[in-house]
Every structure is written in structure tokens, then in C-alpha cells.
C-alpha positions as CSV (number, residue, x, y, z in Angstrom):
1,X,0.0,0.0,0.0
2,X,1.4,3.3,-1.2
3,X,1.1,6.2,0.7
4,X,-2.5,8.0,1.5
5,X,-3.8,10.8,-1.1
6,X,-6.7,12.7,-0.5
7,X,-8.5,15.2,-3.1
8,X,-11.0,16.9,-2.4
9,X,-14.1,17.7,-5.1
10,X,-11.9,13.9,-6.4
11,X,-14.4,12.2,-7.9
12,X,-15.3,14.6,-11.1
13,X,-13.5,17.0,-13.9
14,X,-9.7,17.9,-13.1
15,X,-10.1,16.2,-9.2
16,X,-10.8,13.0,-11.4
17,X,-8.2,12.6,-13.2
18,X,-5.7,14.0,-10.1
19,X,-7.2,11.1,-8.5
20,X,-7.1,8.3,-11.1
21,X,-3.5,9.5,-11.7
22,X,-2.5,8.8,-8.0
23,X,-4.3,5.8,-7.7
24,X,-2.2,4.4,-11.5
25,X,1.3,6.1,-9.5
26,X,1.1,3.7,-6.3
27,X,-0.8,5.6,-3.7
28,X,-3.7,4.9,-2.3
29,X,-6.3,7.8,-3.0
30,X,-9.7,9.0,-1.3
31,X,-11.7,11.3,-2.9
32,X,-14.1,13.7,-1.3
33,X,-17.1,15.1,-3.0
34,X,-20.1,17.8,-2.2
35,X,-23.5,16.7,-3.9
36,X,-23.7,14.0,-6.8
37,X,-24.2,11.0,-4.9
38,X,-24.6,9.3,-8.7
39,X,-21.6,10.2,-10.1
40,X,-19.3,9.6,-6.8
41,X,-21.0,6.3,-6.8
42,X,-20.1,5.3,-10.7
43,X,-16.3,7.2,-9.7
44,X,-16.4,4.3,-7.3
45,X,-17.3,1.7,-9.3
46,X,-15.0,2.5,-12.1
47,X,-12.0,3.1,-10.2
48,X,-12.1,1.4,-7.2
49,X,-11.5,4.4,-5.4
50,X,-13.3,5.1,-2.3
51,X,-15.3,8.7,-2.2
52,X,-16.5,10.6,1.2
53,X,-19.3,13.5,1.1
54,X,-19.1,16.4,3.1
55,X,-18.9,19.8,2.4
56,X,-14.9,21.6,2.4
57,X,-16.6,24.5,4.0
58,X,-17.2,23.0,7.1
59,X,-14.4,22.9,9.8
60,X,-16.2,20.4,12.0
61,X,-17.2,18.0,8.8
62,X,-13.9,18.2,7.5
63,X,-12.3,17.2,10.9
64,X,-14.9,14.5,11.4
65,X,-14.3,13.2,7.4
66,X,-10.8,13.3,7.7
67,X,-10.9,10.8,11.3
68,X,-12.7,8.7,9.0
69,X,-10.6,8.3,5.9
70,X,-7.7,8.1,8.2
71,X,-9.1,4.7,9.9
72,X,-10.1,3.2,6.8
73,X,-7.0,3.7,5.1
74,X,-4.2,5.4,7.1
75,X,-2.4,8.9,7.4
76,X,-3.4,11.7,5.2
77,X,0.4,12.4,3.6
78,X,-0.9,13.9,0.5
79,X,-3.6,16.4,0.2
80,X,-4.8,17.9,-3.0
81,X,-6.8,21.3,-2.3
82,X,-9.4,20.6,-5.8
83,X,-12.5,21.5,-4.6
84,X,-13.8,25.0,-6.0
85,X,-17.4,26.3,-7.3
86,X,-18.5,29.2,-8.9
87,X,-21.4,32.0,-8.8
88,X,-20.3,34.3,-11.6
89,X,-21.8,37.7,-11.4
90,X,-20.5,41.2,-12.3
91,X,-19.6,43.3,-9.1
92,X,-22.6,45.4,-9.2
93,X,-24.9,42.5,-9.2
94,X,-23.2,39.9,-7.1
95,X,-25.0,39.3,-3.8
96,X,-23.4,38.5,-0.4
97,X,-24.7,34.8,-0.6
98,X,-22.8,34.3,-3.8
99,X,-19.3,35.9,-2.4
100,X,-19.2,33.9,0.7
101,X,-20.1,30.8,-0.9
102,X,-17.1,31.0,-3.1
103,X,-15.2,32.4,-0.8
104,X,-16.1,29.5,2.0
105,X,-15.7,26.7,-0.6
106,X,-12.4,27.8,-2.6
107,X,-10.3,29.5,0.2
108,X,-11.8,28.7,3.5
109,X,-11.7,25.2,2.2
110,X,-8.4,25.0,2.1
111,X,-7.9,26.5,5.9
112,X,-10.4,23.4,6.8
113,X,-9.0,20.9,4.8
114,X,-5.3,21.6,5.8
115,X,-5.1,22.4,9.1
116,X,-7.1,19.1,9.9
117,X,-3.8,17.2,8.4
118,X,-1.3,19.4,9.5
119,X,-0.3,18.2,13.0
120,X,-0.1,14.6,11.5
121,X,2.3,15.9,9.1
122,X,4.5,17.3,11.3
123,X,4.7,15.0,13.5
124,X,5.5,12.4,10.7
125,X,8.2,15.2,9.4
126,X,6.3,14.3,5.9
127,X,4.0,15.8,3.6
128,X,2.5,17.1,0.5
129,X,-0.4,19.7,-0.2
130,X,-0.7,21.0,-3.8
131,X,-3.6,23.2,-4.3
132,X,-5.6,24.1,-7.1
133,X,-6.1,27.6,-7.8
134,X,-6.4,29.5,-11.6
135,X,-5.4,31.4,-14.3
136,X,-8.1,33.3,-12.9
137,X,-6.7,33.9,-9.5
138,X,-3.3,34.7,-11.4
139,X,-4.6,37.8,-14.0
140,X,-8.5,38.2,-12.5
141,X,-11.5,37.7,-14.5
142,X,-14.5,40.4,-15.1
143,X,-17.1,38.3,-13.3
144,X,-15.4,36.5,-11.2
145,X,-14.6,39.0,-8.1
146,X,-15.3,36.4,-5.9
147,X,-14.0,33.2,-7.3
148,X,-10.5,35.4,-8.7
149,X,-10.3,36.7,-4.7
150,X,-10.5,32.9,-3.6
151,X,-8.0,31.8,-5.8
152,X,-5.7,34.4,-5.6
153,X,-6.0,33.7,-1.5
154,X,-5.1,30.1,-2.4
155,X,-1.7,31.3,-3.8
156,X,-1.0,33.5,-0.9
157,X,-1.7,30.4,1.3
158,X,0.5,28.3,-0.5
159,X,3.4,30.6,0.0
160,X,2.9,31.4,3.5
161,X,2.9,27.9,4.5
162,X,5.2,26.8,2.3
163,X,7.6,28.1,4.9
164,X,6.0,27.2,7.8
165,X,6.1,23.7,6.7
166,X,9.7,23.7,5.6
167,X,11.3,22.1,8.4
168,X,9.1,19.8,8.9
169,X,9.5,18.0,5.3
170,X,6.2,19.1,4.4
171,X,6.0,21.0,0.8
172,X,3.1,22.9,-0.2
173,X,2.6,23.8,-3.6
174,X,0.0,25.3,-6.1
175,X,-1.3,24.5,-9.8
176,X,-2.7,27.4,-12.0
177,X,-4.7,25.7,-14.4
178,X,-6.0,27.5,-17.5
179,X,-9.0,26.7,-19.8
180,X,-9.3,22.8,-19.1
181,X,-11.3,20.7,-21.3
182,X,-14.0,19.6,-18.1
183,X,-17.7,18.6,-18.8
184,X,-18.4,22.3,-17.3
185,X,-16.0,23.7,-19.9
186,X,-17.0,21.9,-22.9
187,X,-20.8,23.0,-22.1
188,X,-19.9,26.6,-23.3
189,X,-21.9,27.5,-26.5
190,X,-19.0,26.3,-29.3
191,X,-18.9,29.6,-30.6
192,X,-17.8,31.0,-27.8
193,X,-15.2,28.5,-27.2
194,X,-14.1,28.3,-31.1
195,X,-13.8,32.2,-31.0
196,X,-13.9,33.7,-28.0
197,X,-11.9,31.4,-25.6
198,X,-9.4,29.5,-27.4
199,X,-8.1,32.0,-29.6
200,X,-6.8,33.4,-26.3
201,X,-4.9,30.3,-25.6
202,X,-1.3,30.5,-27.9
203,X,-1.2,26.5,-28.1
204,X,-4.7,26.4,-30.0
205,X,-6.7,23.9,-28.2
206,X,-8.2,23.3,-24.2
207,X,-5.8,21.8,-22.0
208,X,-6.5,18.0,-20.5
209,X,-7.8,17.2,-17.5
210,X,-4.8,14.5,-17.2
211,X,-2.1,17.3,-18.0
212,X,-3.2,19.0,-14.6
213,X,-3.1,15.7,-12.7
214,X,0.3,14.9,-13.9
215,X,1.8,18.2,-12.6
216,X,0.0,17.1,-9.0
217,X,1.7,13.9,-9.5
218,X,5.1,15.4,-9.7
219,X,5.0,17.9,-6.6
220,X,3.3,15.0,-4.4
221,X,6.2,12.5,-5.2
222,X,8.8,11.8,-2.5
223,X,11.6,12.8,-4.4
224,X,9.7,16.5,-5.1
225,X,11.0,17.8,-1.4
226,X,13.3,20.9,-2.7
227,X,10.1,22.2,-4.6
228,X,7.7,24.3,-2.1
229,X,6.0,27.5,-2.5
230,X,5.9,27.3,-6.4
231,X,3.1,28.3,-8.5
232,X,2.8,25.3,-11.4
233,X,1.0,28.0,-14.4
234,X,-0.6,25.2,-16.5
235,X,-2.7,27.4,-18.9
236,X,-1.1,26.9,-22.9
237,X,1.3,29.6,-22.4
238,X,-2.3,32.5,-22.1
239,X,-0.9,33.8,-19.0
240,X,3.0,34.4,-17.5
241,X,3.1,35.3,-13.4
């Protein structure tokens, strides 16, 4: 038995192929998800991966979640911050309810998630945490005030810990990913996608869901230790930082 991965938001778009990725390089990989009891359950099925719902949001259900995939299967070593949503809105029109649900699932989330593993990880003088942010959190995104704030936070995390974690043999790390070819992608009207989106993008085309899952790959291995407080910019070369 490899070492224990966890990713959150695991069992669907880039979280599913960060987690089928771990699972095919050795470790052994929960997946957490918030709603779609369906498609956690056919994740399952498929992969042989085992999911757990609760919502990143909550301290006390990510505390009580964690307990639990730690007696099934062990130590949390890896974590992979992947859980995000979004409430797009322009500023003017964007209510309270929609900031702080962004806000509570893409940042916060990553306060719950990662401070319910970090005691372990020290004590172990091991561990990984990559986190997911954006392009969007990179360059911002007329819209997006609250989910470009969130990610932007997620960076800022990343580099404060990184530190923190330092002596302790525990690297924490981010990914940028750009346009990605997810089922919520690919449901944008083709026309805006063929001319409005990819144009942007200098390679031509979407990125893969599996290209962002092999960068979490790299920064979760053992052998990865010198790299912490980096910002992975997966995007087609659309955006430098």
C-alpha cells in the first residue's frame, strides 16, 4: 500500500483525473465530494476508489471526514486542495450569498482541509499539499470578483505555508490551471469557445484534465522535497506570473 492521497471535489473533472493518476502512481487515494451522490458512486465503481461526502466549508465535517478516511486507510500524507465552485456575477450585481459561498468553498476550504492534516504531518516530518487555484486567480476575471479573490487567497496560502512547513519535510505547492477541457468547460456554447476562448490560448486547443493531474503527481512525489512554494501556471502559455 502506497502512501494516502486525498482530493478533495476527487471524484469529477480535473479532481478526477488528479485522482485516477495517484491511484495508477502507487498511492492509495480517497476522494471527497459535495452533492452528486450518482456520479461519486459510478467514480467508485469505475476506479475502485473510495469517495466521502461532506462539504470543504465546514471545519467540524472536514475534521470528522478526515478521522474517518484516516481509519479506513491510514495517514493523510498527501492532500490535494481541488475543490472549488462558482457564482459568476459582475460586481454590481453579485449578492453577499454568492461571495461567501465562493469564498467559503475555494479558500476557506483550504484552511479546513489543511489544518485538519497538519499536526499529522509534522509529526511524521512528511508531507505534500498541492492546491488548485487559476489562471483566474493569477490575472483576475471580469465576473469573477469572488472566485479570482479565492484563488488568488489560495496562492498567498501556499506561500505562506510553504515556509511554515519547511522544516518539517512538508512542501506545499499550487497549480494554475487554465481553460481545461472539463464537462463544465466543454458545455460553453461552441462559438464561444471556437472564438472567443481558445483564440486566447497561444497553443490552439483546451488543456486536458490528465495534463493537470500529472503536474499534482510530480509535486506529491517523495523525491519532489526541494520544490515548495511554487506556482505550477498550466494554462497553454495565455498567461506568465
Amino acid at each position: 500500500m502506497g502512501r494516502v492521497a486525498l482530493v478533495t471535489g476527487g471524484s469529477r473533472g480535473i479532481g478526477e483525473a488528479i485522482s485516477k493518476a495517484l491511484k495508477e502512481a502507487g498511492y492509495t487515494v480517497a476522494a471527497t465530494y459535495a452533492g452528486n451522490d450518482e456520479k461519486a458512486a459510478a467514480f467508485t465503481d469505475a476506479t475502485g476508489i473510495k469517495t466521502y461526502k461532506w462539504d470543504v466549508g465546514d471545519y467540524d465535517a472536514c475534521k470528522a471526514g478526515i478521522a474517518k478516511v484516516e481509519e479506513e486507510n491510514g495517514p493523510v500524507e498527501v492532500l490535494v486542495n481541488n475543490a472549488g465552485i462558482t457564482r459568476d456575477a459582475m460586481f454590481h450585481r453579485m449578492t453577499p450569498q454568492q461571495w461567501k459561498e465562493v469564498i467559503d468553498t475555494n479558500l476557506t476550504g483550504l484552511f479546513n482541509m489543511t489544518h485538519c492534516v497538519w499536526a499529522g504531518m509534522r509529526d511524521r516530518k512528511f508531507g505534500r499539499v498541492v492546491n488548485i487555484s487559476s489562471i483566474n486567480g493569477q490575472k483576475g476575471q471580469a465576473g469573477q470578483a469572488n472566485y479570482s479573490a479565492a484563488k488568488a487567497g489560495d496562492i498567498g496560502f501556499t506561500r505562506a505555508l510553504a515556509q511554515e512547513g519547511a522544516r518539517a519535510g512538508i512542501t506545499v505547492n499550487a497549480v494554475c490551471p487554465g481553460y481545461i477541457g472539463t464537462e463544465m468547460v466543454r458545455a460553453i456554447d461552441e462559438k464561444v469557445l471556437n472564438e472567443r476562448i481558445i483564440p486566447q490560448i497561444p497553443v490552439g486547443r483546451l488543456g486536458e484534465p490528465e495534463e493537470i493531474a500529472r503536474c499534482v503527481v510530480f509535486l506529491a512525489a517523495d523525491d519532489a522535497g526541494f520544490i515548495s512554494g511554487s506556482t505550477i501556471s498550466a494554462n497553454g502559455a495565455q498567461y506568465f506570473s
